[in-house]
N, C-alpha and C positions, 0 to 999 in steps of 0.2 A: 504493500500500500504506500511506503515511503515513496518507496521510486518511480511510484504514479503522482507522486504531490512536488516530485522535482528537488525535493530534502536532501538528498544524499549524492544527487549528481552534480558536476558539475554548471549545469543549465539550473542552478536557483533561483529560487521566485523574485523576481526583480532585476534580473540579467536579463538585456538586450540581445537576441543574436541577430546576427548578419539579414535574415529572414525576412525578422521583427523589426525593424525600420520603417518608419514613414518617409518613402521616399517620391520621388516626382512619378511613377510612375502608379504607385498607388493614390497618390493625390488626384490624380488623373480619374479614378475610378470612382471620387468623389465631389468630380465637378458639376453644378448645379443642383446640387442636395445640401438638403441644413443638416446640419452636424453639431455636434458636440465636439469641440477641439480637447482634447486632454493632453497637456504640455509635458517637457519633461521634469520641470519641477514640484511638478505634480499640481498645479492649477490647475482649471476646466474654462475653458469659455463655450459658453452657452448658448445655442438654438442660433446657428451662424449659417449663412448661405455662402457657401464656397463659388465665388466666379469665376477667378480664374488663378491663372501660375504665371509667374512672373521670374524672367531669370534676370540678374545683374550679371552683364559680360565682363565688366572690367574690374569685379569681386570676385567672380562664380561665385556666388551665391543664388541660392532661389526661395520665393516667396512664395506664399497663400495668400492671394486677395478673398478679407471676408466681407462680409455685408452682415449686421442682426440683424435679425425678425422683425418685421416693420420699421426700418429703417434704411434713409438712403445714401446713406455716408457708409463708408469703406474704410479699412483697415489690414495693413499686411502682417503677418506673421512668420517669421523666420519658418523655412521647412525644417532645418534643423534644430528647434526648439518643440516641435509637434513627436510626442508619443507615439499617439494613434487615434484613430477619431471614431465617434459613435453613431451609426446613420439614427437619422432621428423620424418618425411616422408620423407627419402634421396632421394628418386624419383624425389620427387618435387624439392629438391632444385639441385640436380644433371641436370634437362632437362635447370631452368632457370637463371644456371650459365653459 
């Protein structure tokens, strides 16, 4: 049972592997859905419409452009500070608001 909870291998609860990265190409697979951003310092930003990827050529760096939820102002977030993100079901939370 340990070695199903990841306790005893080296792959412990809270190690990143190579896999497990938020990278552009995952980011990609969450463009124009709201999401949950979950950082890596363990923040959350919340019910966020992903528009688009943004790369900086003369950094390389790349960004997340977000939008919140009824709002028309933008904001980028490092892709390298992004965890992993949560798809979010506006359905749902639309009927039981």
């Amino acid at each position: 049972m340990q070695k199903m909870l990841g306790e005893n291998s080296r792959e412990g609860l809270g190690v990143v592997n190579a896999m497990d990265r938020f990278s552009v190409n995952t980011a990609k697979s969450f463009l124009g859905r709201n999401v949950n951003l979950h950082l890596k310092d363990g923040s959350v930003i919340v019910n966020v419409f992903l528009s688009q990827i943004q790369k900086d050529e003369y950094e390389r760096k790349a960004f997340v452009e977000c939008m919140p939820y009824g709002n028309k102002s933008t904001f980028r977030v490092p892709l390298k500070n992004v965890a992993w993100a949560e798809l979010l079901n506006l359905n749902l939370i639309m009927t039981s608001g």
